[in-house]
Structures are given as structure tokens and as C-alpha cells.
VEXVEX-235701 format. One line per 3 residues: number of its first residue (from 1); their letters; for each residue x, y, z of N, C-alpha, C, O. Coordinates in steps of 0.05 Angstrom, whole numbers, plus 5000, padded with zeros to 4 digits. Layout:
NUM) a) X/Y/Z/X/Y/Z/X/Y/Z/X/Y/Z | ...
***
This chain:
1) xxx) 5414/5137/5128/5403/5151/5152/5375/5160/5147/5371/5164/5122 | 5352/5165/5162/5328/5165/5165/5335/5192/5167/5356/5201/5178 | 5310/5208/5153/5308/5230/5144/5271/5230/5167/5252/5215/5165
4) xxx) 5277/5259/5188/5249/5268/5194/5238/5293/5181/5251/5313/5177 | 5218/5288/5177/5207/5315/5161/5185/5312/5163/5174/5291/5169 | 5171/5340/5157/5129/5348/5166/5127/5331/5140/5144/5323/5124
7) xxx) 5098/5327/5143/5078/5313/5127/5076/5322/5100/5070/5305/5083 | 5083/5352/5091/5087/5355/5064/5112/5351/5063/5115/5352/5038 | 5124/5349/5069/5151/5337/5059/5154/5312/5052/5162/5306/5029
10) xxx) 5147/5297/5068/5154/5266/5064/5126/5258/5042/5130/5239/5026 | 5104/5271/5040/5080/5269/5015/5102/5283/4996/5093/5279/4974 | 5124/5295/4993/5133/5309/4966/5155/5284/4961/5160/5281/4937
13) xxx) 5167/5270/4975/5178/5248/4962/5163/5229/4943/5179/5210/4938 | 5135/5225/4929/5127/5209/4917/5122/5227/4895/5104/5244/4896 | 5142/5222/4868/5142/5236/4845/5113/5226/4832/5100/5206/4838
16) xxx) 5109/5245/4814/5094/5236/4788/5104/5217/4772/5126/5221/4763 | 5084/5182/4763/5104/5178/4743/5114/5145/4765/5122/5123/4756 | 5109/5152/4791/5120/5124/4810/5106/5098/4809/5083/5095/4802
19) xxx) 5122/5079/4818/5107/5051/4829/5107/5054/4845/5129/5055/4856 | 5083/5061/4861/5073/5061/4892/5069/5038/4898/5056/5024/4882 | 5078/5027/4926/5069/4995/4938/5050/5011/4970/5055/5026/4989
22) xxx) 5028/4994/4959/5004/4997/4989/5009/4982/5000/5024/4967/4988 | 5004/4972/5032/4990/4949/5039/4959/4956/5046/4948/4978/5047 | 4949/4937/5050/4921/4927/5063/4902/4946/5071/4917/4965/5072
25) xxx) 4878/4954/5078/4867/4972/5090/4875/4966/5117/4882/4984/5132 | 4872/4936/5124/4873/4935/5165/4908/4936/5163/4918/4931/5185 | 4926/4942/5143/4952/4941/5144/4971/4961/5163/4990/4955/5178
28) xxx) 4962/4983/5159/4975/5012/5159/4973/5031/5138/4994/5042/5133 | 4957/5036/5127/4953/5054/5108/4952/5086/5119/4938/5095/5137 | 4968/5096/5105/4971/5124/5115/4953/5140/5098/4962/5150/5077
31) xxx) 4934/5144/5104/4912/5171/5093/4922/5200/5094/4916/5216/5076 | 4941/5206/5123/4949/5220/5122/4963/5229/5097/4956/5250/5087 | 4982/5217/5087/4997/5219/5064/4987/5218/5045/4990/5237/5030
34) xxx) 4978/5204/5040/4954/5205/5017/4940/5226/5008/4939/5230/4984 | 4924/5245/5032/4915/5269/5022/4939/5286/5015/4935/5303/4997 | 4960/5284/5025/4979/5304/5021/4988/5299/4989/4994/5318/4975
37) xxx) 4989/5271/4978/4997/5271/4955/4982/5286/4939/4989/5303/4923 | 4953/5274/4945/4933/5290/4926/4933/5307/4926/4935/5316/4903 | 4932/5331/4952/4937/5359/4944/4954/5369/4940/4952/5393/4933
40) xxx) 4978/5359/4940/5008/5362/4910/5002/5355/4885/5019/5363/4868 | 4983/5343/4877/4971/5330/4849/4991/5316/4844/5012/5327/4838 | 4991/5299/4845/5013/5277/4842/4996/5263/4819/4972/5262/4823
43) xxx) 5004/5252/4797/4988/5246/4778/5018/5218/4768/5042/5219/4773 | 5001/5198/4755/4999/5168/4736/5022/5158/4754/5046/5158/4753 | 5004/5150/4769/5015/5132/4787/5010/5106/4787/4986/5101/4788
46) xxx) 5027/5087/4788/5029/5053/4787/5027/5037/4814/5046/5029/4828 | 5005/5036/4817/5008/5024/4848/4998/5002/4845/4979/4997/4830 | 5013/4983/4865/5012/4963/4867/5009/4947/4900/5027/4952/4916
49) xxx) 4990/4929/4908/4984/4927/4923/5001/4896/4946/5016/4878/4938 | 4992/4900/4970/5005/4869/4976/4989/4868/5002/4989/4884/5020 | 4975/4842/5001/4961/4840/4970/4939/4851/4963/4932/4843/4941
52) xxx) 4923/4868/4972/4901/4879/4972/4902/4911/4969/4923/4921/4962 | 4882/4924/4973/4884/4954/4971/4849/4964/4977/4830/4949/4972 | 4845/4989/4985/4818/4996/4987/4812/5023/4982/4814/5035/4961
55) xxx) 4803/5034/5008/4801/5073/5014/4828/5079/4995/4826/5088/4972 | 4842/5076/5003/4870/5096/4997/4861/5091/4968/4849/5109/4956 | 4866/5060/4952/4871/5062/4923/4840/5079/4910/4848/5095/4893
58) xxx) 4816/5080/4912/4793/5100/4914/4801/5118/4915/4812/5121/4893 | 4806/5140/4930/4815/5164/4939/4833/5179/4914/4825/5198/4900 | 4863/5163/4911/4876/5170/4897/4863/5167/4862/4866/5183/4844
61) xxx) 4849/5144/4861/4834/5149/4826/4809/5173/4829/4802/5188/4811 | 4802/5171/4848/4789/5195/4850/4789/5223/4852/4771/5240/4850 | 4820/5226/4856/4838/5249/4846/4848/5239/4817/4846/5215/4818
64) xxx) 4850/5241/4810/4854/5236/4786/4887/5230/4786/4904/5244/4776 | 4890/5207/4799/4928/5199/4806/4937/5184/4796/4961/5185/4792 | 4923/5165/4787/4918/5135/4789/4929/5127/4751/4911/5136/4737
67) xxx) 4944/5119/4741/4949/5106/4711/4942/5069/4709/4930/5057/4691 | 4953/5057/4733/4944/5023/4736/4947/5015/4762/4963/5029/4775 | 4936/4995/4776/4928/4980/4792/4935/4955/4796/4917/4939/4791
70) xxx) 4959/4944/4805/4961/4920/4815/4956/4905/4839/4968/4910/4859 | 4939/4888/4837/4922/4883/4863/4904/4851/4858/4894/4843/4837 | 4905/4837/4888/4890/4809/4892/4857/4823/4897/4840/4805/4892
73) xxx) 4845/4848/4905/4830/4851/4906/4824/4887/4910/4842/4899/4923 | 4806/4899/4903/4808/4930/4910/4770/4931/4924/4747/4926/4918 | 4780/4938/4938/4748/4928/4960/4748/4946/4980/4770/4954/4989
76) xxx) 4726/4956/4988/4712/4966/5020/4713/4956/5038/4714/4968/5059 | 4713/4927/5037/4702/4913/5053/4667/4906/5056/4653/4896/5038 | 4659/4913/5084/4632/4916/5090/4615/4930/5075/4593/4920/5068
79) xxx) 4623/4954/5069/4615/4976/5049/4621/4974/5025/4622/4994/5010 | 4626/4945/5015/4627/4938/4984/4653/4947/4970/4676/4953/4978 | 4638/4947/4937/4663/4958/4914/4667/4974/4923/4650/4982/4939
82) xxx) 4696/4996/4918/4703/5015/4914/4693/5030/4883/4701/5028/4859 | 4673/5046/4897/4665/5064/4870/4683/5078/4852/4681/5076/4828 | 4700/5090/4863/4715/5101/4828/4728/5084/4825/4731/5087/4801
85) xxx) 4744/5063/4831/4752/5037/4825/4741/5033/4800/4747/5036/4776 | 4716/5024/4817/4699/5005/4800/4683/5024/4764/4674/5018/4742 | 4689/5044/4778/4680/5073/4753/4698/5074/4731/4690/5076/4708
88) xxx) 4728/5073/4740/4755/5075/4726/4748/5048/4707/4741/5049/4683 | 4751/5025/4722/4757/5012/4705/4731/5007/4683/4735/5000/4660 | 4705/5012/4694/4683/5006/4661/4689/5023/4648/4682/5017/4625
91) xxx) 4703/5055/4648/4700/5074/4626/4739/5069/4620/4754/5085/4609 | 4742/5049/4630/4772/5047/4612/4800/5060/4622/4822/5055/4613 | 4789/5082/4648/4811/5100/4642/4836/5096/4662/4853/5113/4666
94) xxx) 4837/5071/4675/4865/5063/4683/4868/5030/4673/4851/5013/4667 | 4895/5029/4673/4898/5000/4667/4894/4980/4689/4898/4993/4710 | 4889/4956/4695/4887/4940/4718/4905/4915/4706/4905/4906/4683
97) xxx) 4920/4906/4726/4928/4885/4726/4923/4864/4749/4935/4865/4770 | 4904/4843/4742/4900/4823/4762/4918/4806/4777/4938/4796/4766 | 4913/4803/4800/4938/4785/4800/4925/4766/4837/4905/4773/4849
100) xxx) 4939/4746/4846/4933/4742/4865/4943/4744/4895/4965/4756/4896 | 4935/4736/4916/4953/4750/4942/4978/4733/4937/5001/4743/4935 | 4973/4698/4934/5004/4690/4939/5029/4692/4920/5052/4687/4926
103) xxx) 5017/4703/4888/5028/4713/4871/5048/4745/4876/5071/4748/4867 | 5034/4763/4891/5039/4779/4900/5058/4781/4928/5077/4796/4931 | 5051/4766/4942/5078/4757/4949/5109/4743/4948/5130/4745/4960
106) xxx) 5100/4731/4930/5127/4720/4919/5148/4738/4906/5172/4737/4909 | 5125/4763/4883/5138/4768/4872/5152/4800/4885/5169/4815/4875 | 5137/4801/4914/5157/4823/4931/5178/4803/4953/5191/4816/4970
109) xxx) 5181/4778/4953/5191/4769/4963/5214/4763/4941/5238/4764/4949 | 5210/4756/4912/5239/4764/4904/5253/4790/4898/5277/4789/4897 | 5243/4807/4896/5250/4831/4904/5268/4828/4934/5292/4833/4931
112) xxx) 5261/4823/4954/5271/4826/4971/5292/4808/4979/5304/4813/5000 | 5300/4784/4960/5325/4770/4956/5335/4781/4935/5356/4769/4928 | 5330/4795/4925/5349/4810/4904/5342/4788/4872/5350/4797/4851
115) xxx) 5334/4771/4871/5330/4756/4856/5306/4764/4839/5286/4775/4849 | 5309/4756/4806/5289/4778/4783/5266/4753/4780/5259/4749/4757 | 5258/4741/4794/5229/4723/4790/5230/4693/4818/5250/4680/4826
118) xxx) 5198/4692/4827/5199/4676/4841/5176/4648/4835/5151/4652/4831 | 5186/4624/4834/5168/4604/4826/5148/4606/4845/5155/4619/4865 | 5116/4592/4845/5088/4594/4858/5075/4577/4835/5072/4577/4811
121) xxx) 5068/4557/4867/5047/4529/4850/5015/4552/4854/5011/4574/4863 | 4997/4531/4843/4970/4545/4849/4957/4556/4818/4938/4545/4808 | 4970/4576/4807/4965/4584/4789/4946/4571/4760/4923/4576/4752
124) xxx) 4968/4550/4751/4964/4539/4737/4934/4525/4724/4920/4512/4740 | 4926/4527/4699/4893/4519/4701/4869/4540/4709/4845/4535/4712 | 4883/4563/4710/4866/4588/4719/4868/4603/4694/4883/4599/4675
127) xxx) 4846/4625/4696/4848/4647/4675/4860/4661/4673/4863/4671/4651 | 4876/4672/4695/4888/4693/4701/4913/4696/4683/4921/4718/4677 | 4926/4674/4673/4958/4664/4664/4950/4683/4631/4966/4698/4618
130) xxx) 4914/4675/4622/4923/4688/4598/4918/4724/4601/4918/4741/4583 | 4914/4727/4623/4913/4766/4629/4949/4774/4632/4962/4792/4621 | 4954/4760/4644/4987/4764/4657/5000/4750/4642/5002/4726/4647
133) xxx) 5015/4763/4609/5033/4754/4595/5067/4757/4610/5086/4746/4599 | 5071/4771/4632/5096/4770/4646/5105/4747/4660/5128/4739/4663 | 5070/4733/4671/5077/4711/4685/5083/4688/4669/5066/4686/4651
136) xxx) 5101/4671/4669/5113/4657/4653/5113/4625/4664/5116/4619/4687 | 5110/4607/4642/5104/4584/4661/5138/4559/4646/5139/4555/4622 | 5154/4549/4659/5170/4535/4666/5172/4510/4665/5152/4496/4670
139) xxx) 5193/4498/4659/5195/4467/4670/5214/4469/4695/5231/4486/4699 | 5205/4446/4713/5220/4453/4748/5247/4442/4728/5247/4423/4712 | 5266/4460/4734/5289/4448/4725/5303/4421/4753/5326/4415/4755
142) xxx) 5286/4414/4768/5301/4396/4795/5290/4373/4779/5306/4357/4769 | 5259/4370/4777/5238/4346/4765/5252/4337/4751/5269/4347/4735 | 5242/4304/4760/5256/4286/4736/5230/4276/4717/5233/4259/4699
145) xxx) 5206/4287/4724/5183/4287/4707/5177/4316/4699/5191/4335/4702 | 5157/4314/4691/5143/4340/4677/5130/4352/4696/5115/4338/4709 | 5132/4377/4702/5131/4391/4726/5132/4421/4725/5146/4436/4738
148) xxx) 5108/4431/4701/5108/4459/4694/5096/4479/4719/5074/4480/4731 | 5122/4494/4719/5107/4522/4749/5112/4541/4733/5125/4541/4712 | 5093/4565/4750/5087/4590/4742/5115/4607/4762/5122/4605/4786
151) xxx) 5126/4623/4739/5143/4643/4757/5132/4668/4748/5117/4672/4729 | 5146/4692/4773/5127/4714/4764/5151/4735/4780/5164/4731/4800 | 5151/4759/4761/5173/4780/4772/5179/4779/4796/5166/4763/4810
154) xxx) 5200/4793/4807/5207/4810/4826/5187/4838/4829/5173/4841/4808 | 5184/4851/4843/5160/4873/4852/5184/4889/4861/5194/4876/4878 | 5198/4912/4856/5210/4926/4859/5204/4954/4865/5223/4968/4859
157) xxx) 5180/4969/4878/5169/4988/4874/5190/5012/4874/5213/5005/4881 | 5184/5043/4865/5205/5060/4865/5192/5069/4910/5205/5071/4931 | 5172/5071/4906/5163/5076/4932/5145/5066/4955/5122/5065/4946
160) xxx) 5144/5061/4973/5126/5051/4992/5111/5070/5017/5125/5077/5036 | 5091/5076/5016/5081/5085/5045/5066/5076/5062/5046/5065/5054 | 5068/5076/5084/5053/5061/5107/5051/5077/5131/5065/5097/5133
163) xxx) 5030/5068/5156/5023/5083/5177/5024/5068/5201/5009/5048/5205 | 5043/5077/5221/5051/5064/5252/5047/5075/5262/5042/5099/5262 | 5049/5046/5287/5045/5070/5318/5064/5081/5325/5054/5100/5338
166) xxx) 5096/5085/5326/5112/5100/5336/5135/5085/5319/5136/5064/5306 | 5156/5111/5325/5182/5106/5307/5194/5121/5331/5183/5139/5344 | 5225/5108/5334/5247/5131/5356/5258/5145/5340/5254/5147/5316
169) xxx) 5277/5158/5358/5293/5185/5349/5308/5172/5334/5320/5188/5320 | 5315/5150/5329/5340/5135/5316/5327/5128/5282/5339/5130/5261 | 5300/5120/5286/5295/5126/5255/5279/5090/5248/5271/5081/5226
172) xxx) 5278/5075/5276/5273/5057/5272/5235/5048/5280/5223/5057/5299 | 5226/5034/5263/5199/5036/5266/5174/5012/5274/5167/4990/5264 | 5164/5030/5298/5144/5000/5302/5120/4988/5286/5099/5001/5285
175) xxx) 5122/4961/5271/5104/4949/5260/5087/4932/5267/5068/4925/5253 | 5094/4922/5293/5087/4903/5304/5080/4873/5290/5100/4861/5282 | 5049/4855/5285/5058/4830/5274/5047/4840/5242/5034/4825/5227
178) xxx) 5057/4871/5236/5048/4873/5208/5069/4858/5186/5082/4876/5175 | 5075/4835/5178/5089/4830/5170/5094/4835/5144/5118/4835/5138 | 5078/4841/5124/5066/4853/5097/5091/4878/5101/5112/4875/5088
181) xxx) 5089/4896/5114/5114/4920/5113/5138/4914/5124/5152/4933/5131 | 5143/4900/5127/5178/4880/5117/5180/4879/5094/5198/4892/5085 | 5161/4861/5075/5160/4857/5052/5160/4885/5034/5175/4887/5015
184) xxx) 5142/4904/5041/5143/4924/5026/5170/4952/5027/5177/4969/5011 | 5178/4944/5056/5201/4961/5051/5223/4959/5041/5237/4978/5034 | 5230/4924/5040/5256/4904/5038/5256/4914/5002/5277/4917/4988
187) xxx) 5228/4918/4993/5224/4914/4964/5228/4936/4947/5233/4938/4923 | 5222/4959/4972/5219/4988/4953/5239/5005/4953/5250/5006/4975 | 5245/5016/4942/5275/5033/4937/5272/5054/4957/5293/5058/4968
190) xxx) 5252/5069/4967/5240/5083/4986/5224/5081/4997/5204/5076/4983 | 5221/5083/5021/5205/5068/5045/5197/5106/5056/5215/5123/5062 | 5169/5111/5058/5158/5136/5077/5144/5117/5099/5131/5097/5096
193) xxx) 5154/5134/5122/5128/5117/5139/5118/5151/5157/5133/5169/5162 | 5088/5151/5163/5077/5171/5193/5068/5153/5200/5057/5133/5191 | 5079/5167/5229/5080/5156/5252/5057/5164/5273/5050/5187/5266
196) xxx) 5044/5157/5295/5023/5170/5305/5045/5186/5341/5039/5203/5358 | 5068/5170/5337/5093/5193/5354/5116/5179/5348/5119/5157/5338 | 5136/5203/5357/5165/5192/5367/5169/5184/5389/5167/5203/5404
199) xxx) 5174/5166/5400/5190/5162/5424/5214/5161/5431/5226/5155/5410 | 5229/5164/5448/5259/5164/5461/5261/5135/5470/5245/5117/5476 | 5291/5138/5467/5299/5107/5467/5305/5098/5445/5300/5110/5424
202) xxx) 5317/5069/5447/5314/5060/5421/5296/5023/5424/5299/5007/5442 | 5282/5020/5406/5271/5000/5401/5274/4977/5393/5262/4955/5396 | 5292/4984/5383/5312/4957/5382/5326/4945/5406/5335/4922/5406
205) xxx) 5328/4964/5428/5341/4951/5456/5342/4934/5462/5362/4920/5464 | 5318/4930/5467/5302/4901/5481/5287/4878/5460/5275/4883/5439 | 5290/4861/5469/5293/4834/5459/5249/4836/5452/5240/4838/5430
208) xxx) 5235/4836/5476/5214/4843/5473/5199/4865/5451/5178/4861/5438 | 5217/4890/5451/5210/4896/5428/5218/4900/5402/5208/4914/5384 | 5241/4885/5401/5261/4885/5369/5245/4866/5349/5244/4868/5325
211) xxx) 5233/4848/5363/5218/4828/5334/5197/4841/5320/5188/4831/5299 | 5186/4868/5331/5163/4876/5320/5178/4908/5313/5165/4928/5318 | 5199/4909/5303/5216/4931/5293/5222/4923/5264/5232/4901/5258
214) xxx) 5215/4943/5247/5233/4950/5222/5257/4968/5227/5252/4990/5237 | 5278/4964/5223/5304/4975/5231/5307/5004/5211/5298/5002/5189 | 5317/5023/5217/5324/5049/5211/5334/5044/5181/5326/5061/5165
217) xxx) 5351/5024/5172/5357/5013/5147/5349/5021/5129/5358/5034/5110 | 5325/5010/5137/5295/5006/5115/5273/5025/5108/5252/5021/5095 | 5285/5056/5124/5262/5071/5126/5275/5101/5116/5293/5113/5128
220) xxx) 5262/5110/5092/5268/5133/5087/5269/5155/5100/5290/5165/5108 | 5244/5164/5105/5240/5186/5122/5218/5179/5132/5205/5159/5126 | 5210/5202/5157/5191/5192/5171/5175/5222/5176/5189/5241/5171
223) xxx) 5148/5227/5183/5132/5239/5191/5111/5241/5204/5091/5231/5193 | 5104/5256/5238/5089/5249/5263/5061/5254/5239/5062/5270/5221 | 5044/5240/5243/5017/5250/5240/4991/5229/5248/4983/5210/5236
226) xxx) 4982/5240/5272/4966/5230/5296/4945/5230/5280/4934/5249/5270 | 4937/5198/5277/4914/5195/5274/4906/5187/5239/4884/5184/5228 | 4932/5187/5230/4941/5186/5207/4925/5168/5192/4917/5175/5170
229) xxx) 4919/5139/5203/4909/5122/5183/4871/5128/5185/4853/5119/5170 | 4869/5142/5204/4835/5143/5202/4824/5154/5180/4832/5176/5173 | 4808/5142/5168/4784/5129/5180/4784/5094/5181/4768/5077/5187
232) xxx) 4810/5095/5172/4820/5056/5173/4827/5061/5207/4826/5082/5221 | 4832/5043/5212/4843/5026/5235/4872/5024/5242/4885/5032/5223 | 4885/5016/5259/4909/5027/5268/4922/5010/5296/4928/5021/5317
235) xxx) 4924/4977/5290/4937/4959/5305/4912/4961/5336/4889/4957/5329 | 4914/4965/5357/4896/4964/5374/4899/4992/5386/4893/4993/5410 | 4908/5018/5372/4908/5036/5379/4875/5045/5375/4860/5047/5395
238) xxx) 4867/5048/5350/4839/5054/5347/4838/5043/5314/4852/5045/5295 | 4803/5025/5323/4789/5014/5306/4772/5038/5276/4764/5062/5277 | 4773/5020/5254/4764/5029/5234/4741/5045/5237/4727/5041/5257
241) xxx) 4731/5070/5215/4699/5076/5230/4684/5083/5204/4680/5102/5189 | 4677/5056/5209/4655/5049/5181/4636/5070/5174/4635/5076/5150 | 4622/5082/5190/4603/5104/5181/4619/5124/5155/4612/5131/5133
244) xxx) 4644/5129/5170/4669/5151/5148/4659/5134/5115/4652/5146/5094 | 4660/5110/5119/4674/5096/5087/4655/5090/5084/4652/5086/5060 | 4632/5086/5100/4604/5083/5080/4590/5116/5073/4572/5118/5056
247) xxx) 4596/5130/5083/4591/5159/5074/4609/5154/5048/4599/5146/5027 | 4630/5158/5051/4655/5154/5019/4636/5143/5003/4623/5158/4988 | 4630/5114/5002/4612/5100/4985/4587/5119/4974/4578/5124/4951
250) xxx) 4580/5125/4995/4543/5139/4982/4545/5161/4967/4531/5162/4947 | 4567/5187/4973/4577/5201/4962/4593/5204/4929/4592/5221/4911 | 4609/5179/4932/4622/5172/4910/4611/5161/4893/4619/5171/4872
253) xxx) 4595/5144/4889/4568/5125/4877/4555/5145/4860/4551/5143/4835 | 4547/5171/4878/4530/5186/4869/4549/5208/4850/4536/5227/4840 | 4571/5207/4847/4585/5227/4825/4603/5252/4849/4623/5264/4843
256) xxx) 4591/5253/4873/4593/5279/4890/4621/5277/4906/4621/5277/4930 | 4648/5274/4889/4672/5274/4902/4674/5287/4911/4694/5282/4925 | 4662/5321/4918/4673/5335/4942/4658/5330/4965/4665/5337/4987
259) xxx) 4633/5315/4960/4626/5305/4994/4631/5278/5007/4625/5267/5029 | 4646/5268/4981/4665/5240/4990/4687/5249/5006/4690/5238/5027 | 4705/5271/4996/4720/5272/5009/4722/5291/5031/4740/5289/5048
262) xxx) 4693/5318/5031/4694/5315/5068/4674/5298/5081/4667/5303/5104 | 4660/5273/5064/4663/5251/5092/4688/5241/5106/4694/5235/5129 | 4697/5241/5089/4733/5237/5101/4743/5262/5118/4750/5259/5141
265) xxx) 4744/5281/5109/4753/5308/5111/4744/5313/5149/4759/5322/5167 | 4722/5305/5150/4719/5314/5174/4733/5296/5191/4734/5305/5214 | 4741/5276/5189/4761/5267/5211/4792/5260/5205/4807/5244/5217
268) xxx) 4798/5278/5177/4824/5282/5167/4828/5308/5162/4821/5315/5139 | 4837/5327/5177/4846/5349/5164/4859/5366/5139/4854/5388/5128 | 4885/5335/5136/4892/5352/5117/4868/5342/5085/4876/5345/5061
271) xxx) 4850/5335/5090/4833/5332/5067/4810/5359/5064/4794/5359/5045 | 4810/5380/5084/4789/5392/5088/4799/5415/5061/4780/5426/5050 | 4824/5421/5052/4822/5434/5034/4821/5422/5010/4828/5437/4992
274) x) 4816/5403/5005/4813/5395/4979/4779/5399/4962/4776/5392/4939
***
């Protein structure tokens, strides 16, 4: 059963110590939650991305949350590297593990068959195989020739958070064609999602809107917080606002994490006390 609860609540379900699974910046990223972790100090955290990661994964090394990084890319976008990213990793002080988007999917897609590793062509002949001693390379046991693939874990995270446009009273939540949080909830032992409302009814009703539903199943708890993923973007409710994250950048570049984070702060509240 789906558990509702305020925004420090459902931010106090992510222990110290977790595998956090992100998605995407244009994914659903909940900022909202995010500041709330940070100002719980939530500290050595394993996050891992699908397949990407940006603001949020910044933010959190920039609180000092952050232990390793799994990720096809950790980026701004328009507004470039992510500065304490990019800071963490030359002075050493989180671990990174490289990895790629279709690698990263596979390996939350066996997670989500319950199965402990998934085969993925592509790999092979790259550098990456000698960074990633987990990924393991195979003979196709079907081939009646020689036919070495790369398999690579299951992605099991202890937690997941993400940011929608609405969830009902029943606990079930709209994702629309984010398909990435299927994958991340199917995978993670705990699923948080905020929501930007509740609605009445249920969403699953109708045929029109059940394909773009994650079912109540799949979702821990839930928490309203309007406006949650800004200064990211938020399905066609409201667009990203680059000025926020290139302020982050100029700020952060320059050493000045408290005016990184009220460039943020001013159009996130719960960041204004940090």
C-alpha cells in the first residue's frame, strides 16, 4: 500500500549508506527531494543513474552526500560540466564508475526480471571493459561459433526518486511516455515519487490513461510538492530555466556553494535554508 506523507517525510526515507537510482535531468527529477535530503545530511550515497544524471547528481556532491557515481554521462547540458562533479572527481574524493546508457539499461532491466545479469552486444573492443571488472565477457552459450558477449549485473537500487505530474488518492502515478521510471521503480526496493497534485479518481480507469500509469504496486510513498522538479523541466507542464543552472555553474566554478544554492534557492524553497 502507498504510503502519503509531507516532503520531509518521504526525503527521510533515503538512509545514509543507500543506492540511490536517478533518472535524467528532462526525466523527472525531483529537486524538491533532493534539497530535503540534503538538509537531513544524508551522507555516502551510491547513486546510480539511468542513464544519465545532472543538477540533482551536482547538488548532492556538493553537499557533501555523494561516496560513487554510476552514470553514461553527468552533464548540464547547455551549461556544460557539472562543476563539483567535475571537482570531486580530479581531487579523488568520490568513486566513479563509468558505464554506458545501453549497458545501464540492461542491467536495470535485469533487475526488473528478477534475473542476476543481462547479455549487451556493443561493448566489446572498447576501454571501458578494462574500468568495469564486474562486467564480464562470455561465450553465447546458443553459438555454434565463437561468439563472446559482454554481460553486466542486475541494478537493484535500495531506493529510487522521481518527480510527476499527478498521482490519485489510490497511490497510483502519472508518468506519462517517461519510460526510464518503469525501469527504475520495477528495479528499486523503494520507489518515492512528488507529485505536483493529487487527483480524485482513479487512473487506471480508463484505457486512455492507464498506459501512461505506474500502478500503486510500484510506489512507496508519495509527496505533493508543486513545482518540485524546477529549475529542470517537468513533461509539458513547465520548461527547464536555464538562467537557474547557469547561475549554479558560475557560482559553483567559482568555490561559492552558498550562492549556487540560492541560485536555486530562489525558485526552490525548501533550499533557501540551506
Amino acid at each position: 500500500m502507498t504510503d502519503f506523507e509531507d516532503l520531509d517525510g518521504l526525503a527521510g526515507r533515503v538512509a545514509s549508506g543507500s543506492r540511490l537510482a536517478l533518472p535524467p535531468d528532462y526525466g523527472g527529477v525531483s529537486i524538491a527531494a533532493t534539497a530535503r535530503m540534503i538538509a537531513r545530511r544524508v551522507r555516502d550515497l551510491h547513486l546510480v543513474a539511468l542513464p544519465s544524471t545532472g543538477l540533482q547528481t551536482d547538488m548532492l556532491i556538493a553537499a557533501g552526500a555523494v561516496a560513487s557515481v554510476e552514470s553514461a554521462a553527468v552533464t548540464l547540458g547547455e551549461a556544460g560540466l557539472a562543476p563539483c562533479f567535475t571537482k570531486a572527481v580530479k581531487a579523488g574524493t568520490i568513486a566513479v564508475k563509468d558505464a554506458t546508457c545501453p549497458a545501464l539499461h540492461a542491467g536495470f532491466q535485469a533487475a526488473e526480471k528478477g534475473v542476476p545479469f543481462m547479455p549487451i552486444r556493443g561493448i566489446i573492443g572498447s576501454d571501458i571493459l578494462a574500468y568495469r571488472p564486474d562486467w564480464r565477457v562470455i561465450d553465447n552459450p546458443f553459438s555454434k561459433t565463437e561468439d563472446p558477449i559482454v554481460v553486466v549485473p542486475a541494478i537493484a537500487p535500495d531506493v529510487t526518486v522521481f518527480h510527476c505530474p499527478r498521482a490519485d488518492r489510490f497511490g497510483n502515478v502519472w508518468i506519462g511516455r517517461r519510460r526510464e521510471l518503469v525501469s527504475l521503480a520495477h528495479a528499486s526496493r523503494t520507489t518515492l515519487v512528488t507529485v505536483e497534485e493529487i487527483v480524485d479518481g482513479d487512473l487506471l480507469e480508463t484505457e486512455a490513461s492507464a498506459a501512461g500509469v505506474l500502478p500503486s504496486l510500484y510506489v512507496s510513498a508519495i509527496a505533493v510538492a508543486p513545482g518540485g522538479a524546477r529549475p529542470l523541466g517537468l513533461q509539458d507542464l513547465y520548461a527547464p530555466e536555464p538562467e537557474a543552472i547557469a547561475d549554479w555553474v558560475r557560482h559553483a566554478e567559482a568555490g561559492d556553494l552558498d550562492g549556487a544554492f540560492r541560485a536555486i534557492g530562489a525558485r526552490m524553497p525548501e533550499l533557501e535554508a540551506l
